[in-house]
Backbone bond lengths (Angstrom), bond angles and torsions (degrees), N, CA, C in turn:
res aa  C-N    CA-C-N  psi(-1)  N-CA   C-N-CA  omega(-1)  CA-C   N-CA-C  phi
1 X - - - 1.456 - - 1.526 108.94 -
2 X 1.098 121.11 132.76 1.282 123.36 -164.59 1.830 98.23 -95.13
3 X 1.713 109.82 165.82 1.565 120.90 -161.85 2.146 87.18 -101.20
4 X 1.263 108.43 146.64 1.632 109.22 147.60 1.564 93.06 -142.71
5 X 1.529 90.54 146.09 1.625 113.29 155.22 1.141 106.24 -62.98
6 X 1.485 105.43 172.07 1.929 122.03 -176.70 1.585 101.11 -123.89
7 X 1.450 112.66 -169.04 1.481 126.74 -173.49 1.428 82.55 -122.29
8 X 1.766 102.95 155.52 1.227 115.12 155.16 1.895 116.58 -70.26
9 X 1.046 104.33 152.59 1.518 104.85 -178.07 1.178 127.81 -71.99
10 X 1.214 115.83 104.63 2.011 132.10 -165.65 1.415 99.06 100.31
11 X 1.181 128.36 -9.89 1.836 112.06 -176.23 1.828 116.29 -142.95
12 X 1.597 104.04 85.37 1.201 143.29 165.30 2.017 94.90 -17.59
13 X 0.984 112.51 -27.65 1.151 104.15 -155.77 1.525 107.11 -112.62
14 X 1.041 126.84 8.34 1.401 146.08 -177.40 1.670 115.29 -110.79
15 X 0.915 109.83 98.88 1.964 88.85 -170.09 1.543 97.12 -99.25
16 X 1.030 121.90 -172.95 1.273 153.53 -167.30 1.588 134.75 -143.89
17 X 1.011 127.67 82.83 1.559 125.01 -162.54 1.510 98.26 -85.00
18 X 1.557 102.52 160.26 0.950 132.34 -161.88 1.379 114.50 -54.66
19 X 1.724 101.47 -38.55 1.734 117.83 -171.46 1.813 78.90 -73.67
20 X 1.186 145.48 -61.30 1.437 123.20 -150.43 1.553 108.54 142.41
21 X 1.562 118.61 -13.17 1.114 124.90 -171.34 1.707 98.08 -73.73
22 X 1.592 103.05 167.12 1.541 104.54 165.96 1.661 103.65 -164.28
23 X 1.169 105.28 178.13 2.041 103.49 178.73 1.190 119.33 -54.69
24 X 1.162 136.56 -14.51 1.423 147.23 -172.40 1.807 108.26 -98.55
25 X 1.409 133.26 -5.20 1.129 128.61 -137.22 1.959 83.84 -159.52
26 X 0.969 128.22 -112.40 1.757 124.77 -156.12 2.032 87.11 -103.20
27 X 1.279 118.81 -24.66 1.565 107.64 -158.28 1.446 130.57 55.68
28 X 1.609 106.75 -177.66 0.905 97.19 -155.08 1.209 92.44 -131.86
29 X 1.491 135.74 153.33 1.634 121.95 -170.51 1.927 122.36 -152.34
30 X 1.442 122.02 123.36 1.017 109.74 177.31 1.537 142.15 12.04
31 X 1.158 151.60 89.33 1.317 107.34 173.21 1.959 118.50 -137.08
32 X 1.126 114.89 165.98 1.586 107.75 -158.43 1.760 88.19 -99.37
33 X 1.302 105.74 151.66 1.660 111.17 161.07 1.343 128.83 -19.31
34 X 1.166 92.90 -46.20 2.466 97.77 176.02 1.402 88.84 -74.42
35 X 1.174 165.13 23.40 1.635 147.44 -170.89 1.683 117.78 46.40
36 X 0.967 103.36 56.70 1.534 112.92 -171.74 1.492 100.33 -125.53
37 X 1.401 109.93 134.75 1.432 121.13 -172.43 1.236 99.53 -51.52
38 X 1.498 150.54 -133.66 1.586 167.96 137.64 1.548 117.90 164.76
39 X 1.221 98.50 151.22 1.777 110.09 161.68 1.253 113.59 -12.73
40 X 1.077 152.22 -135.91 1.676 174.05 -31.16 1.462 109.01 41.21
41 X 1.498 137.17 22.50 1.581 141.67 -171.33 1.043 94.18 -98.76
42 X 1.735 98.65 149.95 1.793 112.62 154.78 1.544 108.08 -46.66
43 X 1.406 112.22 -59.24 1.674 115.00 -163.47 1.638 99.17 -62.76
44 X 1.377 138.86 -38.65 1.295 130.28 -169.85 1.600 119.90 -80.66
45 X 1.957 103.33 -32.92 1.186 76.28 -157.10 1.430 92.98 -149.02
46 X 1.298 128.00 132.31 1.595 138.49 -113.81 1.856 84.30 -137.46
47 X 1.146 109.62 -62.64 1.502 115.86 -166.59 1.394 107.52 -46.75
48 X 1.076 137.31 -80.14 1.413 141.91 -177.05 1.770 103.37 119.20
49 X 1.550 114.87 8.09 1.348 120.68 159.47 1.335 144.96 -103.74
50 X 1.377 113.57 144.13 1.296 112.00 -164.99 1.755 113.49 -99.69
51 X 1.381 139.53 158.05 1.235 129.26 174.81 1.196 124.56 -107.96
52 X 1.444 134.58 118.19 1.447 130.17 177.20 1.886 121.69 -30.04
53 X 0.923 140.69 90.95 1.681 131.54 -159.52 1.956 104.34 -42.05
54 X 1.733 89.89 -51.49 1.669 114.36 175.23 1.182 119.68 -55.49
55 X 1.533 152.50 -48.57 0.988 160.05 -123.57 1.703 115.58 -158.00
56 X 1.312 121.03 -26.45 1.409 138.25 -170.35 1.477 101.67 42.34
57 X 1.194 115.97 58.44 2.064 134.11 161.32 1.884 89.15 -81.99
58 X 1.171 82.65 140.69 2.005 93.61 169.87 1.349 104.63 -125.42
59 X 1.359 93.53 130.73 1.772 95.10 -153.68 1.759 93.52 -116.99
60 X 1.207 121.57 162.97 1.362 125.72 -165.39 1.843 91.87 -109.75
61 X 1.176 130.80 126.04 1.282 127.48 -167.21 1.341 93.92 -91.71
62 X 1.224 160.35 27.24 1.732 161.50 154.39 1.555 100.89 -100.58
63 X 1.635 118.28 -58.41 1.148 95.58 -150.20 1.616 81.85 -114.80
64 X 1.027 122.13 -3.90 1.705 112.86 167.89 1.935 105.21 66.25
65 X 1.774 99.52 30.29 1.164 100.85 -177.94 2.023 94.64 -101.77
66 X 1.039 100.86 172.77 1.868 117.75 -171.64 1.452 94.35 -103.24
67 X 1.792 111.63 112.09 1.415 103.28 -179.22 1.598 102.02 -112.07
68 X 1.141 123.27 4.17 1.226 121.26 -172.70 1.474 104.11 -170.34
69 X 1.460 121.01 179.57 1.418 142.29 -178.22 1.296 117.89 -145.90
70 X 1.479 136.50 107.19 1.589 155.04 174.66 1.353 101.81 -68.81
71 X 1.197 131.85 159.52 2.034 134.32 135.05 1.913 90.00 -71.98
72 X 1.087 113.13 136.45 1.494 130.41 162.28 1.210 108.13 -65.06
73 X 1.961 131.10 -33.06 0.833 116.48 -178.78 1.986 113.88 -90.29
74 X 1.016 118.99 0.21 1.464 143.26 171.21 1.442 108.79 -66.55
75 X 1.410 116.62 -54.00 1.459 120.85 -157.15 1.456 118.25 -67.52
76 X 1.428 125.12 144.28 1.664 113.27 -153.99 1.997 85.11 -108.04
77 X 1.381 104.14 120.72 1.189 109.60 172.05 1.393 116.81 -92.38
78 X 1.757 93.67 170.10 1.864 83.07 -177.33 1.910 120.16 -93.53
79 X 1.599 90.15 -0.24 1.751 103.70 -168.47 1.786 95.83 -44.91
């Protein structure tokens, strides 16, 4: 059975992962196939997924389903 995140309640645009994180708290951030932070660009970033900051869940931004799992401490950010 596969994992999806949720929305915060009244705001579609806020999700909520499973671990507890949300936009206000670790976020949630771009990321390309190798687990590498990226842009939001056509040229950068191909997947259409985002990564839990808290948890490294890779979340599918359409269906807000969990297609994979990072180490958080693994993931190459862009800071």
């Amino acid at each position: 059975m596969s994992e999806h995140i949720t929305h915060e309640s009244g705001n579609k645009d806020a999700w909520v992962c499973i671990c507890g994180n949300n936009p206000s708290e670790d976020g949630f951030y771009p990321v390309n196939e190798d687990g590498h932070e990226v842009e939001p660009t056509v040229e950068d970033w191909k997947t259409n997924e985002y990564f839990c900051a808290r948890c490294g869940r890779v979340i599918d931004q359409d269906s807000l389903e969990v297609v994979r799992q990072l180490d958080p401490k693994e993931i190459v950010r862009l800071d």
